[in-house]
C-alpha positions in Angstrom: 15.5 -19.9 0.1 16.9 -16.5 -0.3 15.9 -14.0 2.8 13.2 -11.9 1.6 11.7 -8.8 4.0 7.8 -9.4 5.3 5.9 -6.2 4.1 4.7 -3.7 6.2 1.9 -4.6 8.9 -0.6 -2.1 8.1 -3.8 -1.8 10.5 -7.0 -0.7 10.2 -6.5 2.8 12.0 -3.5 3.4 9.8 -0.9 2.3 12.3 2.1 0.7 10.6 5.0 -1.6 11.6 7.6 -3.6 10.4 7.5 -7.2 11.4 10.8 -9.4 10.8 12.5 -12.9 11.7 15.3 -14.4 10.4 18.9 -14.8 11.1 19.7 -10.9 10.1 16.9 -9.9 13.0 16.5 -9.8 16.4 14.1 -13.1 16.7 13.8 -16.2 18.3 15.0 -18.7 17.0 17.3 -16.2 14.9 17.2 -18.3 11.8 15.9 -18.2 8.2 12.7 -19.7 7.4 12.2 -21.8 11.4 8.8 -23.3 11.1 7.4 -21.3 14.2 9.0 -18.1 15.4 8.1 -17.0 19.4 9.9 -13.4 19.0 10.3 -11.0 16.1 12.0 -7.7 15.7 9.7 -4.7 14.9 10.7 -1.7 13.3 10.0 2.0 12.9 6.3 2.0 13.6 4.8 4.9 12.1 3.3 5.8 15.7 4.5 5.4 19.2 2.6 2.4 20.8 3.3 2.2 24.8 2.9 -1.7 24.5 6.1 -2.0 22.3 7.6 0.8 24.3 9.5 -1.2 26.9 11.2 -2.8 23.9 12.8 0.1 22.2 16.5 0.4 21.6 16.1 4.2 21.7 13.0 5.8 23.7 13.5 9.0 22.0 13.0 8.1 18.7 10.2 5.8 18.9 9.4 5.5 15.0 13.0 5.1 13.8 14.5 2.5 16.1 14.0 -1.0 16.3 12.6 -3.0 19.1 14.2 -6.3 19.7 13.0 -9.8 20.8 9.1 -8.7 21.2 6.8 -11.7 22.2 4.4 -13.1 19.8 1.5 -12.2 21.6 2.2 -8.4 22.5 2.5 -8.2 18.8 -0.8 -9.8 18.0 -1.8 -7.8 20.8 -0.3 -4.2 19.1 -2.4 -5.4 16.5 -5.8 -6.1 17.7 -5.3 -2.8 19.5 -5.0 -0.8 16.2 -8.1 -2.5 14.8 -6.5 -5.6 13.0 -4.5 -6.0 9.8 -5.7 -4.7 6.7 -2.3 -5.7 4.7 1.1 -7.1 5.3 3.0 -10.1 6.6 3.8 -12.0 9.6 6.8 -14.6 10.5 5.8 -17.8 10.5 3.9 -19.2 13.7 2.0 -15.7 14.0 -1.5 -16.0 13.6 -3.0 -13.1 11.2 -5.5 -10.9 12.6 -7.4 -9.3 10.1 -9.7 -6.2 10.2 -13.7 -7.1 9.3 -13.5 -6.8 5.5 -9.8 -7.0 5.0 -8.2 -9.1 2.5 -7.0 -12.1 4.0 -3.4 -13.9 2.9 -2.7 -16.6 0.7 -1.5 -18.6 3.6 
């Protein structure tokens, strides 16, 4: 299957991130389409979050770097703090946190 981009995570207090794993990103296993993935690469959140902040590949431009190799769980964790997901995409293995109310996905 051709790589294809996950959409923006977008939470419920209007934090956004970018989400990705494949072989082009900084993931693990960095591989297209692996069943489970335990680290993803997110990128240019539209806020500085201190959780992803030992991550950055440039502190002084938190919302136009990229932040290699972040755990699973600090994600999910990134996104419980902003209130859960109210739209977007995950790699696969992440569990979806939604917002009360939110549209869940097809998965």
């Amino acid at each position: 299957m051709p790589y294809m981009l996950n959409k923006v995570v977008q939470c419920a207090d209007g934090f956004a991130m970018s989400v990705q794993a494949s072989q082009f990103s900084y993931s693990n296993p960095r591989v297209d389409d692996a069943d489970e993935y335990t680290h993803a690469e997110v990128g240019m959140p539209n806020k500085e979050d201190e959780l992803l902040m030992p991550w950055a590949e440039d502190h002084e431009t938190p919302t136009t770097t990229v932040y290699p190799y972040v755990p699973r769980q600090l994600i999910i964790n990134v996104i419980a703090k902003h209130g859960g997901m109210i739209g977007g995409d995950l790699p696969a293995g992440f569990p979806y946190l939604y917002a009360p109310g939110a549209k869940k996905h097809p998965s």
